[in-house]
N, C-alpha and C positions, 0 to 999 in steps of 0.2 A: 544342373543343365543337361539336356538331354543331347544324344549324338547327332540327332536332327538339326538340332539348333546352334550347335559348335559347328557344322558343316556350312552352314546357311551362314553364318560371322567369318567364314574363310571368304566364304563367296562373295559377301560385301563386303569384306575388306580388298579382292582384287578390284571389282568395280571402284571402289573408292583411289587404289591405287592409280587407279588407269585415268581417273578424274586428275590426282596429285601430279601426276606426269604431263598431263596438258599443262596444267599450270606451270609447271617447270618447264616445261619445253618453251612457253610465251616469257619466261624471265621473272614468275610470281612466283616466291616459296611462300604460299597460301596457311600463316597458323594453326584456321578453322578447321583445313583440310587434311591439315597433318595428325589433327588430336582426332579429329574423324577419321583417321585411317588406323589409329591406334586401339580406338574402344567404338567401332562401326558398330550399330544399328539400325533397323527399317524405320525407327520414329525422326532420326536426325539426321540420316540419310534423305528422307521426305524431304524435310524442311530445309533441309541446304538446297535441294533440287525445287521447290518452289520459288526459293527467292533467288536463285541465280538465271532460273530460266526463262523469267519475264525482266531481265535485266537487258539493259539500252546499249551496256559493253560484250563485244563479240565471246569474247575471251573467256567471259563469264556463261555464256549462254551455252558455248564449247565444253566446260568444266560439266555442266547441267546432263548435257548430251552423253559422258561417261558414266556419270552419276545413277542414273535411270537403270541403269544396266543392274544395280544393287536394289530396285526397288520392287515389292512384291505384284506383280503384275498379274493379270490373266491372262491363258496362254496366246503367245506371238501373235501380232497382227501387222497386213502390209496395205500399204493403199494396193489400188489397181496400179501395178507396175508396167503394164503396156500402152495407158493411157497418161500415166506422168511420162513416161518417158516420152509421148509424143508431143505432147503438150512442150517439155523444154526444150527437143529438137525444133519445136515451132520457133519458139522464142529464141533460141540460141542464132538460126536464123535470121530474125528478123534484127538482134541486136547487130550480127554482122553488117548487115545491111546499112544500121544506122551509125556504125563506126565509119564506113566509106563515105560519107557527107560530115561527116562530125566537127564542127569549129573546133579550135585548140583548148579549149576553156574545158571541155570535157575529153578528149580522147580519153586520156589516162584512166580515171575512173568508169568510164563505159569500155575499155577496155580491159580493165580487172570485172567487171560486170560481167563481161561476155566468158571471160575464161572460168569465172567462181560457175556459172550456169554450165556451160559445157563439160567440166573435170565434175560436176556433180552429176549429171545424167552419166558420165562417163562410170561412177558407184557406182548408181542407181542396176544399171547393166552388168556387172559383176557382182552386186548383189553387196557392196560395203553400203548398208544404210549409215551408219554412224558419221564416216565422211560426208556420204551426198546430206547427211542435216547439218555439220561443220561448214563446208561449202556454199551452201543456200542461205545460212547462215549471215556468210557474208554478202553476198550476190544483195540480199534485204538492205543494210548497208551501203554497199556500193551503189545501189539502184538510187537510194536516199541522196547520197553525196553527189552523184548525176545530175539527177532531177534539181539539188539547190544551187550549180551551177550555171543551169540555163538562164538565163535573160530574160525578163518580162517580156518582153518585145518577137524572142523566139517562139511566136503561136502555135504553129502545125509541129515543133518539136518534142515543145513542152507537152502538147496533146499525146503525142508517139508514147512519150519517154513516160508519161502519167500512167495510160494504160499498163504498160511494159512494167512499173513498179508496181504495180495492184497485181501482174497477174505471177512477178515473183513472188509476191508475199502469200499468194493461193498456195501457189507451189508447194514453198516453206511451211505451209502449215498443214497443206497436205503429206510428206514427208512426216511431220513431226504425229502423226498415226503409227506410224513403222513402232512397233513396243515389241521389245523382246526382252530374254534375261541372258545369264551366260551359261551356256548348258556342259558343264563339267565334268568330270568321270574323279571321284575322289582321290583317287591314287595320285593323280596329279596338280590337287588345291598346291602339296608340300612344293613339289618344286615349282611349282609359277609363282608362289609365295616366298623362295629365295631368291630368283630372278628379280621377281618385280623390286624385292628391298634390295637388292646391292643396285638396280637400275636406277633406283629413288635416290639413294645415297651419293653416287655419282652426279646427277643431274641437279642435284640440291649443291653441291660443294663447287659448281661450275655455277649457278646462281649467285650462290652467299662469296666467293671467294675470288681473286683476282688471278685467274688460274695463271699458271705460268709452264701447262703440260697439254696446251689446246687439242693439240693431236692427237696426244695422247690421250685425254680424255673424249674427243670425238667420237676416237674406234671403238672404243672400250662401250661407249654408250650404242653407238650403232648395233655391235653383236650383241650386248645383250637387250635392245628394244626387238631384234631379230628373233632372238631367241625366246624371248617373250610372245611375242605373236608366232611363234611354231608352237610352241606350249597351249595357247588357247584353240589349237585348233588339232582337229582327230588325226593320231597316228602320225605325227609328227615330231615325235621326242626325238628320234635318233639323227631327224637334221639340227635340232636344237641344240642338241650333243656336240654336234659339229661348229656350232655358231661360238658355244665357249671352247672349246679346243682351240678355235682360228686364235679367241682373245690371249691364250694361253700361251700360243706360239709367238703370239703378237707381242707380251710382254717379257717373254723369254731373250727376244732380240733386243728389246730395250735397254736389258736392264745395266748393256757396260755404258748405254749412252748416257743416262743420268747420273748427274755428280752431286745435286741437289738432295741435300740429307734428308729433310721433308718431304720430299717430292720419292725417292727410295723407298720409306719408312709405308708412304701412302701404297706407294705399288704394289710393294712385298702383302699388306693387309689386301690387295686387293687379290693378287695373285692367288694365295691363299683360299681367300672368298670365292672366288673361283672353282682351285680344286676339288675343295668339300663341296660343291654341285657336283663337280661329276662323280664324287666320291661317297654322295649321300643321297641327296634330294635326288638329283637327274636317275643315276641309277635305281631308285625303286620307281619310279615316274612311268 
């Protein structure tokens, strides 16, 4: 195996990672996605990302959207980003509009509507693609669940709310043009690749297990998703540095307040995991 190609298997194993963590973060510790995060390829990477991405479950289609990031593409392309954006300020509008007459049988879901459209142009504008397709995502969704609430009887509604769902699903799929990869600097595959597995590890044991250290496991997961997302982006390690140092203080305090021998044993491993980041990976990073 050549050093081009062990570089490119770190690279799809973050992407894959970063797919694993969606899934975890919704409550799914995903089999497929585990042994695919173990022995990653661009052939099974593809095919997971085919068939999750034309999938009916949000969650699924979410999983597809990290996915892609692992797959070999031609370089980056965006829609016209001044004219989607205008387009969903249209729309964001006009769903306001139709929240202020709304019967009770819909508020709720044309009120998740209106927010899924808004917080995604809100991406779109900072330039997070990956959310504004998460978001839209849903908005496809919401717009559906809207639309089967209305009444046969509601004519000039259902007329509104028809269009309104045809020209989210434009949107949505204009969005889903946005194709990029994740552009890395090697020195740092190592530590975003110990981050991401003690983040994976944490987040899998608050799935599979009836945690009994919530907080503790919260913080723990919040700095290093923090710490993660400083890592994937330029000249950002020494805040990243910072993000497990907080964990480290953080578990430092703890550690007269647990009596719980399991729940010790775990910290101490994680403590640990910890240090050798800043003691290994972070510092050459």
């Amino acid at each position: 195996m050549t050093d081009a190609s062990r570089m490119d298997r770190r690279f799809q194993k973050v992407a894959v990672g970063l797919a694993l963590e969606s899934a975890l973060y919704n409550g799914r510790d995903d089999r497929l996605l585990r042994e695919l995060y173990e022995s990653p390829s661009a052939e099974k990477i593809s095919s997971a990302y085919r068939l999750l991405i034309s999938s009916r479950d949000h969650n699924e289609r979410e999983v597809a959207f990290w996915l892609e990031l692992g797959l070999s593409q031609e370089p980056t392309t965006f829609p016209d980003k001044a004219e989607l954006l205008r387009q969903m300020r249209q729309m964001e509008t006009i769903l306001y509009d139709l929240l202020g007459r709304a019967g009770p049988n819909i508020i709720r879901p044309l009120n998740d509507w209106l927010n899924y459209v808004a917080n995604a142009g809100e991406s779109i504008s900072q330039g997070y693609w990956i959310d504004a397709k998460i978001l839209m995502s849903r908005a496809v969704d919401a717009s559906h669940e809207t639309f089967s609430k209305v009444g046969s009887g509601e004519v000039k509604t259902r007329h509104e709310l028809g269009i309104l769902r045809l020209e989210t699903r434009r949107s949505f799929e204009e969005l889903l043009k946005a194709s990029f990869r994740l552009r890395l600097p090697e020195k740092r595959l190592g530590a975003i690749l110990a981050v991401q597995g003690l983040l994976l590890k944490m987040l899998r044991k608050r799935v599979t297990e009836a945690s009994r250290d919530v907080s503790l496991s919260r913080y723990l997961v919040e700095r290093l998703a923090a710490a993660e997302k400083l890592l994937l982006q330029e000249d950002l390690v020494p805040k990243a540095r910072g993000e497990i140092e907080q964990a480290l203080v953080y578990l430092e305090g703890q550690a007269t307040l647990i009596q719980d021998g399991r729940l010790r044993r775990q910290m101490e491993e994680t403590y640990e995991g910890l240090r050798r980041l800043l003691r290994e990976e972070l510092k050459a990073a």
